[in-house]
DSSP file (Angstrom, degrees, kcal/mol; ACC not computed):
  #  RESIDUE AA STRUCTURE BP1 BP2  ACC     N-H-->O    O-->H-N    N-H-->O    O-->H-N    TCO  KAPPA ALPHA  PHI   PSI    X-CA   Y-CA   Z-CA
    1    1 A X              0   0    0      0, 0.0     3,-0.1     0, 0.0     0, 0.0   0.000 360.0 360.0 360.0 124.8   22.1  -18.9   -9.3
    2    2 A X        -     0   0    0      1,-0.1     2,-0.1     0, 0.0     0, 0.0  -0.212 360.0-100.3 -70.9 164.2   20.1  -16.1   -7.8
    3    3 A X        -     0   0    0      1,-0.0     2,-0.3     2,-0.0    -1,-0.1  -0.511  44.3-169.3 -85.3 163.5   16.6  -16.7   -7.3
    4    4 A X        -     0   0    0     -2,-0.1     2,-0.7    -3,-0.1    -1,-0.0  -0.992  15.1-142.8-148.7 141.2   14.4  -15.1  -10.2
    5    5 A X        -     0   0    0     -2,-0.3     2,-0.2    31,-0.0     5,-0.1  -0.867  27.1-127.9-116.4 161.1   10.7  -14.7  -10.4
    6    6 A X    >>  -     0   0    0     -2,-0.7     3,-1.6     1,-0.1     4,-1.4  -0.585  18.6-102.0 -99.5 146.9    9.3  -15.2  -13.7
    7    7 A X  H 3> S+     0   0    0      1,-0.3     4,-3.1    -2,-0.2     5,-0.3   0.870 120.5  42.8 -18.3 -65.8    6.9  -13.0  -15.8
    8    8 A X  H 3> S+     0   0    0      1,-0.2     4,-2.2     2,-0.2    -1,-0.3   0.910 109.7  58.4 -67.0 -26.0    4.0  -14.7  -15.3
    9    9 A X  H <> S+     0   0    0     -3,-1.6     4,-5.0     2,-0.2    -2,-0.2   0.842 111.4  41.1 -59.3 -40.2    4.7  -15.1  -11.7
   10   10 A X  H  X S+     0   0    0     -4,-1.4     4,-3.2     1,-0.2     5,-0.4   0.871 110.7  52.2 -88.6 -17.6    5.0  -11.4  -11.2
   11   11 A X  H >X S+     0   0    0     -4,-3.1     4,-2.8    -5,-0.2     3,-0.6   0.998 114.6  47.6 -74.8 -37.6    2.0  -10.3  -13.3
   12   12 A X  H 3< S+     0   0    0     -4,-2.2    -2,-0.2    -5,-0.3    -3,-0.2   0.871 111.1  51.5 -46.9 -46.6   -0.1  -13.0  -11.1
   13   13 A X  H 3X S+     0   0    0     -4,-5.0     4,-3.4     2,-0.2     5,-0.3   0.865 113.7  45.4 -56.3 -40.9    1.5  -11.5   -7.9
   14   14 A X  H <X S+     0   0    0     -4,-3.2     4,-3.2    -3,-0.6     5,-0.3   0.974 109.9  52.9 -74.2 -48.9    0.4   -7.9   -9.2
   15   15 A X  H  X S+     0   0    0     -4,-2.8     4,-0.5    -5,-0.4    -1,-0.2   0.550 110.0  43.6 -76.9  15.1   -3.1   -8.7  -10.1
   16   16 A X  H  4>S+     0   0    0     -5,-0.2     5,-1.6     2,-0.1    -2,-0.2   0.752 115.4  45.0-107.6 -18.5   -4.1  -10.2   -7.2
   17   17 A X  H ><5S+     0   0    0     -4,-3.4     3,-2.1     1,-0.2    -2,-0.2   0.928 115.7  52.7 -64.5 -30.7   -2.5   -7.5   -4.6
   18   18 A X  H 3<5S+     0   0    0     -4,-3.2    -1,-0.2     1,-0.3    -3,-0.2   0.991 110.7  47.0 -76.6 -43.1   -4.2   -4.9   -7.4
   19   19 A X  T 3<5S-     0   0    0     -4,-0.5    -1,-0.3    -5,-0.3    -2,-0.2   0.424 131.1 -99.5 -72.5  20.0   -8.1   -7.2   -6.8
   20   20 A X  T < 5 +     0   0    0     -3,-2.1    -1,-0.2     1,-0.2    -3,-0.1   0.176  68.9 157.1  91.8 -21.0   -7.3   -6.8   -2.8
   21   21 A X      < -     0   0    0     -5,-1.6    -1,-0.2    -6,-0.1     2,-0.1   0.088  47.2-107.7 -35.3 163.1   -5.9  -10.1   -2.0
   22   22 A X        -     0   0    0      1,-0.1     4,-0.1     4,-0.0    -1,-0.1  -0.088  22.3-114.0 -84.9-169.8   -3.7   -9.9    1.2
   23   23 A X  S >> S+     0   0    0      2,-0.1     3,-1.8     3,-0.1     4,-1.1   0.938 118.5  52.2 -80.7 -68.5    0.1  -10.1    0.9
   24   24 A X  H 3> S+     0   0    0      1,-0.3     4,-0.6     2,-0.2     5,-0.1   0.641 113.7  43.2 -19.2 -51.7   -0.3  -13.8    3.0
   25   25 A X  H 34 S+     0   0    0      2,-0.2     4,-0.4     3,-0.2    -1,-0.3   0.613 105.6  56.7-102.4   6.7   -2.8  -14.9    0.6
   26   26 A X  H X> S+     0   0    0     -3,-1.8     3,-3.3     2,-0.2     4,-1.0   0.974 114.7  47.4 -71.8 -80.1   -0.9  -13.6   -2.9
   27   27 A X  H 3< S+     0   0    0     -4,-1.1    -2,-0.2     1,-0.3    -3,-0.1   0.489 110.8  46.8 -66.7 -16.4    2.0  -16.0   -1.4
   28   28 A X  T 3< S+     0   0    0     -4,-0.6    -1,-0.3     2,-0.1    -2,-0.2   0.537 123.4  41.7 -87.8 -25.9   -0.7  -19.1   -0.6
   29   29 A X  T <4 S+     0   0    0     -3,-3.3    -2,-0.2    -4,-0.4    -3,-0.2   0.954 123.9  30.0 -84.9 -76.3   -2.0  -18.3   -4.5
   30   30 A X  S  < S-     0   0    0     -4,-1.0     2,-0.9   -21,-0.1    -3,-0.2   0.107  94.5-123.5-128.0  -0.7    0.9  -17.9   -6.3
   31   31 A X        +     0   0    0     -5,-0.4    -4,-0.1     1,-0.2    -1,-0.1   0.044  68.3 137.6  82.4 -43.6    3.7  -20.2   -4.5
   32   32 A X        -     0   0    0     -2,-0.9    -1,-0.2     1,-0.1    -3,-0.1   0.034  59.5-113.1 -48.1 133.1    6.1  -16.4   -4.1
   33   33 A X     >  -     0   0    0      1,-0.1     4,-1.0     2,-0.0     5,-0.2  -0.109  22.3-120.7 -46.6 148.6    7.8  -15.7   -1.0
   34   34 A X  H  > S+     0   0    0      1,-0.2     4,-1.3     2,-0.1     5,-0.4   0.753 118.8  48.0 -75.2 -73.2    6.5  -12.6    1.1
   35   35 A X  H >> S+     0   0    0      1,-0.2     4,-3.2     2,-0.2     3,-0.6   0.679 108.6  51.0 -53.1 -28.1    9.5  -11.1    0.9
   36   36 A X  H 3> S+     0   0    0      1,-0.2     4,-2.6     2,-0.2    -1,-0.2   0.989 115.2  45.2 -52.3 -58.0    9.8  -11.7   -3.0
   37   37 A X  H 3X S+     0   0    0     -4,-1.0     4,-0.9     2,-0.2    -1,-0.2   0.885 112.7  57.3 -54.7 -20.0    6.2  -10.1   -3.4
   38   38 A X  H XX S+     0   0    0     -4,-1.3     4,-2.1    -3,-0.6     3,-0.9   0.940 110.3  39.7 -70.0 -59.2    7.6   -7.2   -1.0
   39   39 A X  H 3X S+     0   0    0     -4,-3.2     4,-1.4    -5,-0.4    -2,-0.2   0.792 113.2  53.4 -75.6 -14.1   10.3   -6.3   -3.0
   40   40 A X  H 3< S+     0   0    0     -4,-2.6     4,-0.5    -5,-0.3    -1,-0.2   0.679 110.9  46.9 -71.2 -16.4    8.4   -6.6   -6.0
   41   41 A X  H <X S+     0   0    0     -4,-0.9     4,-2.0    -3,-0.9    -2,-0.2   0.804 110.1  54.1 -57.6 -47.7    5.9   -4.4   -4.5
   42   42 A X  H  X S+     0   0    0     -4,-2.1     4,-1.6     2,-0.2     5,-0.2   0.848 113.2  40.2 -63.0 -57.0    8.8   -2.3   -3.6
   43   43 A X  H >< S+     0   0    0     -4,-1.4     3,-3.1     2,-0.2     5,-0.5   0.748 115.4  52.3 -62.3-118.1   10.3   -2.2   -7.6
   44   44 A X  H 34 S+     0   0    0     -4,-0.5    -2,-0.2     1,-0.3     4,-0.2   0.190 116.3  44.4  28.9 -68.8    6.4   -1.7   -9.3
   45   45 A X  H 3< S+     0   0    0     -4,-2.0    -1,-0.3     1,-0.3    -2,-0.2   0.645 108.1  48.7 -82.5 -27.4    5.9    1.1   -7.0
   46   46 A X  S XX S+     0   0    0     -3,-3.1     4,-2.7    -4,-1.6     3,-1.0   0.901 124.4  39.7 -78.6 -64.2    9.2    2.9   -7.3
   47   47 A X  H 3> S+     0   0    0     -4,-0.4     4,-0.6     1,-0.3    -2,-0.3   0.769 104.4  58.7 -56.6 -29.4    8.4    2.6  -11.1
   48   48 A X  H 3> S+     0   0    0     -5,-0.5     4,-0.7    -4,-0.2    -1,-0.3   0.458 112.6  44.3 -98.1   8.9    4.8    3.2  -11.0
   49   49 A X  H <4 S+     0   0    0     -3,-1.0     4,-0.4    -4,-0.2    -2,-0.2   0.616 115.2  56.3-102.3 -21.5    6.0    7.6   -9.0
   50   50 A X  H  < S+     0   0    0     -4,-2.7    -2,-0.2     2,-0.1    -3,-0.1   0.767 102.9  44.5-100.1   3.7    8.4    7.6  -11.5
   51   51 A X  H >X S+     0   0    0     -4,-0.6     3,-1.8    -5,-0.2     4,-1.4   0.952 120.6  43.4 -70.5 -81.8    6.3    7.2  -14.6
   52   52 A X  H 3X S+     0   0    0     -4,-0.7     4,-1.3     1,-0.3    -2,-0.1   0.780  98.1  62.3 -68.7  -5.7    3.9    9.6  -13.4
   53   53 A X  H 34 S+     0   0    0     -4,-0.4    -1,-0.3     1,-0.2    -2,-0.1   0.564 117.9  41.5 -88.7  17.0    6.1   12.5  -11.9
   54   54 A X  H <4 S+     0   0    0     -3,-1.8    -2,-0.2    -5,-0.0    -1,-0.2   0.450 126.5  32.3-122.5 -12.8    7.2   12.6  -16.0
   55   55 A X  H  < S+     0   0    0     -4,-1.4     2,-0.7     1,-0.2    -3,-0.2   0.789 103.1  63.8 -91.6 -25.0    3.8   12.1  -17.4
   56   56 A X  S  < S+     0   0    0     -4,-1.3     2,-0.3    -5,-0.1    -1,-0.2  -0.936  70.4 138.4-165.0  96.5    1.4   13.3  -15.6
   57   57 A X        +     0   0    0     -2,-0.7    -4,-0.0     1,-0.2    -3,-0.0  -0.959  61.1   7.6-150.9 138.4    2.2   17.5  -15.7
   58   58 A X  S    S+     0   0    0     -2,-0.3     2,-0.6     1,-0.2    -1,-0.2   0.969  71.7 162.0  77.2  75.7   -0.3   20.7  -16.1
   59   59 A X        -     0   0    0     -3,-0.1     2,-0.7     2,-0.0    -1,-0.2  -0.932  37.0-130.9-111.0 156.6   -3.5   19.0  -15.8
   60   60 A X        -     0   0    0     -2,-0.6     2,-0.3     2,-0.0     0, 0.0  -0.741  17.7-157.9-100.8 126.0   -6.2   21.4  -15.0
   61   61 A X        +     0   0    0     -2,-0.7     3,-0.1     1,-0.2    -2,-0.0  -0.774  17.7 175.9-118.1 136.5   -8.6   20.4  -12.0
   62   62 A X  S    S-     0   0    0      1,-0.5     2,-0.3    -2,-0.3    -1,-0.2   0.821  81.0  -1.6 -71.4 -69.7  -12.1   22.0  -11.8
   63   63 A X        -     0   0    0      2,-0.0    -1,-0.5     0, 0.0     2,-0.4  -0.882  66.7-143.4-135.1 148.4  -12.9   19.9   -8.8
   64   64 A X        -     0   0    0     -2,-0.3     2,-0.9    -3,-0.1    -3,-0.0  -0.934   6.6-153.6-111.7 126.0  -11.1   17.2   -6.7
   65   65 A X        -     0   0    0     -2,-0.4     2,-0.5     2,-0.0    -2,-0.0  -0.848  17.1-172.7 -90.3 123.6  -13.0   14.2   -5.2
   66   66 A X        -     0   0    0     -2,-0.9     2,-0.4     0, 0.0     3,-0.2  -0.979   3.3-165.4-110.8 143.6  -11.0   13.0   -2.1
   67   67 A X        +     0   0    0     -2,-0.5    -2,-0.0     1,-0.2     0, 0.0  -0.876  68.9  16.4-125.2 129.0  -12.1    9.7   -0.3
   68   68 A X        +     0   0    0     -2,-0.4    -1,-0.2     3,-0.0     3,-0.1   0.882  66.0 151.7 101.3  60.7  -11.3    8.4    2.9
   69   69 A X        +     0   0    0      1,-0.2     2,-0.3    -3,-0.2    -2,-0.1   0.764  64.6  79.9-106.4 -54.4   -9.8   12.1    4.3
   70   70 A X        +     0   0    0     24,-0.1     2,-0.3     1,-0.0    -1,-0.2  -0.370  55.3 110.6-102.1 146.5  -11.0   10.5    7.8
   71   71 A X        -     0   0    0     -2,-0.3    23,-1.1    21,-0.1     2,-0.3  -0.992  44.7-114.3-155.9 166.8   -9.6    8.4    9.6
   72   72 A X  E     -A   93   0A   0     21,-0.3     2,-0.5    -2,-0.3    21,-0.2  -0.744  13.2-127.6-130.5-171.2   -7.7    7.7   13.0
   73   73 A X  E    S-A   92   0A   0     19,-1.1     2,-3.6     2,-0.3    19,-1.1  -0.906  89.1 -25.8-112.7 100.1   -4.2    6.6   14.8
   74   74 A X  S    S-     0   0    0     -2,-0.5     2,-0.2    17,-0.2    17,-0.1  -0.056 130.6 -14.9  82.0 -57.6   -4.4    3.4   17.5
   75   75 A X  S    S-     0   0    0     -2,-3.6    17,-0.4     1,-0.0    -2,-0.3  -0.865  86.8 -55.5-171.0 166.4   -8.2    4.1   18.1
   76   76 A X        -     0   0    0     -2,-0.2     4,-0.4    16,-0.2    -1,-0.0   0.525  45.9-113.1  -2.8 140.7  -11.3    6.6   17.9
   77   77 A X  S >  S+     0   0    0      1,-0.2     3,-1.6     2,-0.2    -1,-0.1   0.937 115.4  55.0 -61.1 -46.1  -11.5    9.7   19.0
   78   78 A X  T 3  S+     0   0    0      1,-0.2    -1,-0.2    14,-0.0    -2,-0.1   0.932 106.3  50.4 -26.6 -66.1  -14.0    8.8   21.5
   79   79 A X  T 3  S+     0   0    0      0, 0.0     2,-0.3     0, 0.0    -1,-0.2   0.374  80.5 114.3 -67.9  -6.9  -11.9    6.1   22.9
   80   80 A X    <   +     0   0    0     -3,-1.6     2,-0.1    -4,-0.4    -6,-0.0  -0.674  40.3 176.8-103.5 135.4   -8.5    8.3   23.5
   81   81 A X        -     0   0    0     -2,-0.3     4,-0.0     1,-0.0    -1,-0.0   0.319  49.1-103.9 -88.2-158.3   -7.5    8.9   27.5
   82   82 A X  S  > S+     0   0    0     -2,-0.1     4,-1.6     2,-0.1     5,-0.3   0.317 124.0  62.5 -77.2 -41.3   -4.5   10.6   28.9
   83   83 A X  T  4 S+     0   0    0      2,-0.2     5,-0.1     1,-0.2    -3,-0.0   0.640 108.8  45.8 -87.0  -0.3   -3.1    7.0   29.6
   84   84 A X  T  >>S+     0   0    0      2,-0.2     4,-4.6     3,-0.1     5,-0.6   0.848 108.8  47.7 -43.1 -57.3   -3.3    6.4   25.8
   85   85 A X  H  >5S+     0   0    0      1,-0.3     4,-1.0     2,-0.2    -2,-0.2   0.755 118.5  42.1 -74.1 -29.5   -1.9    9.2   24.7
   86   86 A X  H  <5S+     0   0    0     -4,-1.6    -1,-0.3     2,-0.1    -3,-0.2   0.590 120.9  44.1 -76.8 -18.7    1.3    8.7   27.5
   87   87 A X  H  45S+     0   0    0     -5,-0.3    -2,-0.2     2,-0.1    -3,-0.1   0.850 136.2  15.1 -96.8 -42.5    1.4    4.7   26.6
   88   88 A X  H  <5S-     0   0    0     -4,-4.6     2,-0.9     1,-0.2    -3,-0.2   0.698  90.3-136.1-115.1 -18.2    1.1    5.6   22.4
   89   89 A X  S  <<S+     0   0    0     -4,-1.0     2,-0.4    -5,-0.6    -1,-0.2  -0.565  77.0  22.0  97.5-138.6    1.8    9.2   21.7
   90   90 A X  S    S+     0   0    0     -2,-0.9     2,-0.2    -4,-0.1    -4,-0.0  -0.764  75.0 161.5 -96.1 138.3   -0.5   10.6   19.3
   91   91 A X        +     0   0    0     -2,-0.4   -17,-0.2   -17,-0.1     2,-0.2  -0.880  30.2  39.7-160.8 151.0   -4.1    8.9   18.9
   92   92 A X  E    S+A   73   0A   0    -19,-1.1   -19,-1.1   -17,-0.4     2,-0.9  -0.541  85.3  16.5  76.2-152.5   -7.1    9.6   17.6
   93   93 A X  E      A   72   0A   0    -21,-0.2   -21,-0.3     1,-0.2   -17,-0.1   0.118 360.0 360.0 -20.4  71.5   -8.8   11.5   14.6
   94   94 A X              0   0    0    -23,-1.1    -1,-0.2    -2,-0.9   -22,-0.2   0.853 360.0 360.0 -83.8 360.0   -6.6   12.2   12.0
């Protein structure tokens, strides 16, 4: 018998990754494997781009709010060397 996670199992697993819970502590709440909550993640998410790339057509934006646009790679801009950037590749601002 394949393993099966049950309705209630998966809506628990989705509302607590949706309130911020970690992955580690969804699987300490809710008794699921990580990898069951991974691939359920995996499904949701795969379900929740294709829902909107057929709903969600011609809306007309006045303005756009972004949040979070900075952020950086491995560490700070401050912090990035030459021997970073040879040990890690690209680092800093993005």
């Amino acid at each position: 018998m394949a393993n099966f996670i049950s309705m209630e199992k998966r809506v628990a697993v989705i509302s607590a990754l949706v309130e911020g819970c970690s992955i580690r502590s969804t699987v300490r709440m809710t008794g699921v494997s990580k990898g069951a909550i991974i691939r359920l993640v995996e499904s949701v998410g795969k379900a929740c781009a294709e829902y909107h790339e057929s709903v969600v057509r011609n809306i007309p934006a006045k303005r756009v709010q972004v949040d979070e646009i900075w952020s950086f790679v491995g560490c700070k801009q401050k912090n990035v060397t030459e021997k970073t950037i040879e040990r890690h590749g690209i680092c800093g601002d993005v």
